[in-house]
C-alpha positions in Angstrom: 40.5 -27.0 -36.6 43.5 -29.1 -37.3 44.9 -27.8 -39.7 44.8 -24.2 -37.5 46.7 -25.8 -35.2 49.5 -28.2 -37.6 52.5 -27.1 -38.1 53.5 -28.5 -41.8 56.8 -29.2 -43.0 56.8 -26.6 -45.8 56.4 -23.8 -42.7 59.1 -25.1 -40.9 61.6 -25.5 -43.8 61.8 -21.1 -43.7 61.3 -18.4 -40.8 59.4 -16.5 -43.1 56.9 -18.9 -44.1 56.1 -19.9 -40.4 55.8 -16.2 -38.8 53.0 -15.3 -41.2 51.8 -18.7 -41.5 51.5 -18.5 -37.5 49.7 -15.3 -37.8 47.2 -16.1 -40.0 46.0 -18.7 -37.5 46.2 -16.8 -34.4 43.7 -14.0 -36.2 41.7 -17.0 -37.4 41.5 -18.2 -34.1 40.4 -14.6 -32.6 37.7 -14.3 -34.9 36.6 -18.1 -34.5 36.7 -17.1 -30.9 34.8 -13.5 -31.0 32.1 -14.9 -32.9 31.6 -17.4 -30.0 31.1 -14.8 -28.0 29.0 -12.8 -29.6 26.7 -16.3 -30.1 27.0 -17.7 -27.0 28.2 -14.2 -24.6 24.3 -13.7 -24.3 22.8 -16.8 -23.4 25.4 -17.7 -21.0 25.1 -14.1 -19.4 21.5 -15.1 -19.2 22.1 -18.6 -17.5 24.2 -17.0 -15.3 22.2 -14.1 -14.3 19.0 -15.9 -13.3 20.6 -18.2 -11.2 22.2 -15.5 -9.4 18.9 -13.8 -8.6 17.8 -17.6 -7.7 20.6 -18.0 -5.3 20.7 -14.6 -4.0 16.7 -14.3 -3.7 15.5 -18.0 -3.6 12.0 -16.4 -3.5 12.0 -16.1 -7.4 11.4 -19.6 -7.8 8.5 -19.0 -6.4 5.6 -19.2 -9.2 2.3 -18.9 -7.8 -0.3 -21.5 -7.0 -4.5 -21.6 -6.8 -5.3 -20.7 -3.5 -7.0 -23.6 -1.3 -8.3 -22.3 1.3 -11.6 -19.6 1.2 -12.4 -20.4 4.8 -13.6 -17.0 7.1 -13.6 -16.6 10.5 -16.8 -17.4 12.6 -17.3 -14.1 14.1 -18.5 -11.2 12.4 -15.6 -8.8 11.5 -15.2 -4.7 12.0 -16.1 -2.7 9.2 -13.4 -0.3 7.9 -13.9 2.6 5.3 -10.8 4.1 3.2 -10.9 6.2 -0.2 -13.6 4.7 -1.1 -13.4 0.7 -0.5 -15.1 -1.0 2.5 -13.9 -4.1 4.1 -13.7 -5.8 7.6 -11.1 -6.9 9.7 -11.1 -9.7 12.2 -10.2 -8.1 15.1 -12.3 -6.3 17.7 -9.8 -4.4 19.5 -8.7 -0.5 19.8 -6.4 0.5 16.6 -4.4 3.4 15.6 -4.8 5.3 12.0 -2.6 6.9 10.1 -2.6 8.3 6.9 0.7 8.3 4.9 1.5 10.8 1.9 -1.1 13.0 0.2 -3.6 10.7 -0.5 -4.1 6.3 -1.1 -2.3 4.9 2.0 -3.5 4.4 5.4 -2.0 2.6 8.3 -3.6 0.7 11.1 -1.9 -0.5 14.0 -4.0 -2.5 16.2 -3.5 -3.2 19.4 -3.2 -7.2 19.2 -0.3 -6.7 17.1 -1.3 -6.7 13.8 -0.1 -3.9 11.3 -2.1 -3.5 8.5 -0.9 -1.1 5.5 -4.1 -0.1 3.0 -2.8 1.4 -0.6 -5.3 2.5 -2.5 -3.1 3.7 -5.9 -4.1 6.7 -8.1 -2.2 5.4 -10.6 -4.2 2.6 -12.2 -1.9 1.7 -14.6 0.4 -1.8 -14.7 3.7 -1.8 -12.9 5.6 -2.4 -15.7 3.8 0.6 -18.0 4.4 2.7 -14.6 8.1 2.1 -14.9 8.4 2.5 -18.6 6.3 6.0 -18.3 8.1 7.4 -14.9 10.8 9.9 -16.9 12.5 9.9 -13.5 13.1 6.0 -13.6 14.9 6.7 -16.9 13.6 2.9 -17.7 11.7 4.2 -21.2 14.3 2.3 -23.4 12.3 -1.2 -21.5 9.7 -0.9 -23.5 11.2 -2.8 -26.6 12.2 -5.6 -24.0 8.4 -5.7 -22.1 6.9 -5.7 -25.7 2.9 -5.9 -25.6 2.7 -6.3 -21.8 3.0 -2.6 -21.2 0.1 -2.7 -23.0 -2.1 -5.0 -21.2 -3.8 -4.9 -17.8 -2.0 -4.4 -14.3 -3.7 -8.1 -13.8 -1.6 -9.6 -16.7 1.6 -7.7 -15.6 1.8 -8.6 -12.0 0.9 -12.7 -13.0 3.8 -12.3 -16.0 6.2 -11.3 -13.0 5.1 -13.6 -10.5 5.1 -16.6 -12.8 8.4 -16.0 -14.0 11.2 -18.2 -12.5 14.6 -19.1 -13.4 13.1 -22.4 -14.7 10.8 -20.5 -17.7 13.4 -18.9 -19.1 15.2 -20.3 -22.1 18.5 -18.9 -21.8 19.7 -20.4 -25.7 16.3 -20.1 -26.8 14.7 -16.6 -28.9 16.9 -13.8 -27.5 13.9 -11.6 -27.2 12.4 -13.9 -24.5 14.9 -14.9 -23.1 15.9 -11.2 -21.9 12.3 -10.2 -21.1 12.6 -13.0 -18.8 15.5 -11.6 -17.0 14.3 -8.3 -16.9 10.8 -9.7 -15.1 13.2 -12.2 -13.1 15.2 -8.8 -12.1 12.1 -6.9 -11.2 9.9 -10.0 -9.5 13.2 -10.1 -7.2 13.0 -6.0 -6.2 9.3 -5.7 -6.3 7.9 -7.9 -4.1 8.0 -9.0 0.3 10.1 -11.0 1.9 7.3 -13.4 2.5 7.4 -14.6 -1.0 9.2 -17.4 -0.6 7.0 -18.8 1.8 4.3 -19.3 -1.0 2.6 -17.3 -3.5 -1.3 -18.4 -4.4 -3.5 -17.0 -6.7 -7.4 -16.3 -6.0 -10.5 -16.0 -7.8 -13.6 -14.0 -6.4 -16.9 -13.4 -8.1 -16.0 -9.7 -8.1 -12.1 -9.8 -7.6 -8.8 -11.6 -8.4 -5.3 -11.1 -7.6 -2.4 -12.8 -5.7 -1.3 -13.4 -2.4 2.0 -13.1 -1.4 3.5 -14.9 1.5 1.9 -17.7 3.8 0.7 -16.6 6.9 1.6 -20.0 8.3 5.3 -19.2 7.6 5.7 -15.8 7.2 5.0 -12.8 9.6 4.2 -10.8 6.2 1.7 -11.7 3.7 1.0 -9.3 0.4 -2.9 -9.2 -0.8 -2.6 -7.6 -4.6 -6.5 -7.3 -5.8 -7.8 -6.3 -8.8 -11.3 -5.9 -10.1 -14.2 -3.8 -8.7 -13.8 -1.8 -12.0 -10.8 -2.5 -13.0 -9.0 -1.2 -10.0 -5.8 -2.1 -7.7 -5.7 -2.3 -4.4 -2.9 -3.5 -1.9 -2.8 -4.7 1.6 0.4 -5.3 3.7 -0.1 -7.1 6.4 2.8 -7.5 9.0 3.4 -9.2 12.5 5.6 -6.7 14.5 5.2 -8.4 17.7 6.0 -11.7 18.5 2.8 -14.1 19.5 0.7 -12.2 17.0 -0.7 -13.6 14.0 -2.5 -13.2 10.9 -4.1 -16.7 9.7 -5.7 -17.6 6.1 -8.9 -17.0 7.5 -8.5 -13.6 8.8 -6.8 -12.5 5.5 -9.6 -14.4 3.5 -12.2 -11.9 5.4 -10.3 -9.0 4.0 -10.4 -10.2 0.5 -14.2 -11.6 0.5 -15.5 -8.6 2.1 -13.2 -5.8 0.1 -15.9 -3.6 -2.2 -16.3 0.1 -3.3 -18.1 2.2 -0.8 -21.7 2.9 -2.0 -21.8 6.5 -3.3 
């Protein structure tokens, strides 16, 4: 590197030697320097761009944990019936239904201020597959960068986007990875609540599994993604729109426990 940089007494003993002498080490020291960039312009992009999302969205940092508590509430819940899933709800009072789109979502507003948002998706498959196969999300050219997890179950996708955080990825590690993880880090940051950042726990039924998003404890919205029962996926949103009202781990607990198919 020296020598790019010394000036040596046979250049300065003519103009003509120094002029090409000078450019010879200036186009050294652009290609030096564009093949730095082309080395280290990705990683660093990387580095940067997930702790961005980190900063901007701190919920991404979030990776989820086993959930503690399986407690239920003492009194016996209210049985609800929706495309063709049953399960009860903790509260006793008068509610308001409404169905949203053609078919799969329902809303119930109940009167002691709890909003509760059932989605009951046709589309079985995994987010990611869902966005690499939705022609109107032009997002087909992600399927070299999701690899084999378009190809695995809507389970395996949502717990690869939840347990990515700026902290797994390897920014100068494989490239491959290291730009699936941004692209999951990207997504994780759109896909899910606000309440995310709050906590984000993982369960395990006999019949079910799935995530919980947000801690009722901290957050007026809490997320319940469940899969099972056949391989399905089902969604609850649960909100708090009015102040004083409350969902606790309990209540949300009963939702989970008690969520089955309807009997034919």
């Amino acid at each position: 590197m020296n020598s790019l940089i010394f000036v040596t007494d046979w250049e300065r003993a003519s103009l003509w030697r120094r002029v090409p002498c000078a450019f010879v080490r200036v186009s050294i020291l652009l290609a030096l320097l564009a093949v730095l960039i082309t080395i280290l312009g990705p990683p660093i992009t990387i580095f940067i761009t997930a702790r961005w999302e980190a900063k901007k969205i701190p919920g991404v940092m979030v990776a989820p944990q086993p959930l503690s508590d399986y407690s239920v509430p003492d009194a016996p819940g209210r049985v609800m019936s929706y495309f063709g899933y049953e399960f009860q709800v903790p509260w006793s009072g008068g509610f308001k239904e409404k169905a949203i789109g053609k078919s799969g979502l329902v809303q119930l507003k109940f009167e002691s201020g709890q909003d509760l948002l059932f989605i009951a998706p046709e589309n079985q498959e995994g987010l990611l597959t869902q966005m690499v196969q939705d022609e109107s999300m032009h997002m087909k050219n992600m399927q070299d960068v999701f690899g084999d997890l378009t190809n695995r179950s809507a389970y395996d996708q949502y717990a690869a986007l939840l347990n990515t955080t700026p902290s797994t990825i390897r920014a100068f590690g494989p490239r491959a990875k290291a730009t699936r993880g941004t692209a999951l880090l990207t997504i994780k940051a759109l896909a899910f609540g606000p309440g995310m950042e709050t906590g984000v726990f993982s369960f395990e039924l006999p019949d079910k599994r799935g995530f919980q998003i947000g801690d009722p404890r901290k957050s007026s919205r809490a997320d319940l993604e469940v899969f099972g029962m056949g391989g399905h996926h089902v969604e609850f949103i649960c909100t708090n729109p009015k102040d004083g009202a409350k969902f606790s781990q309990p209540e949300l607990n009963l939702i989970l426990i008690t969520l089955h198919p309807s009997t034919p």
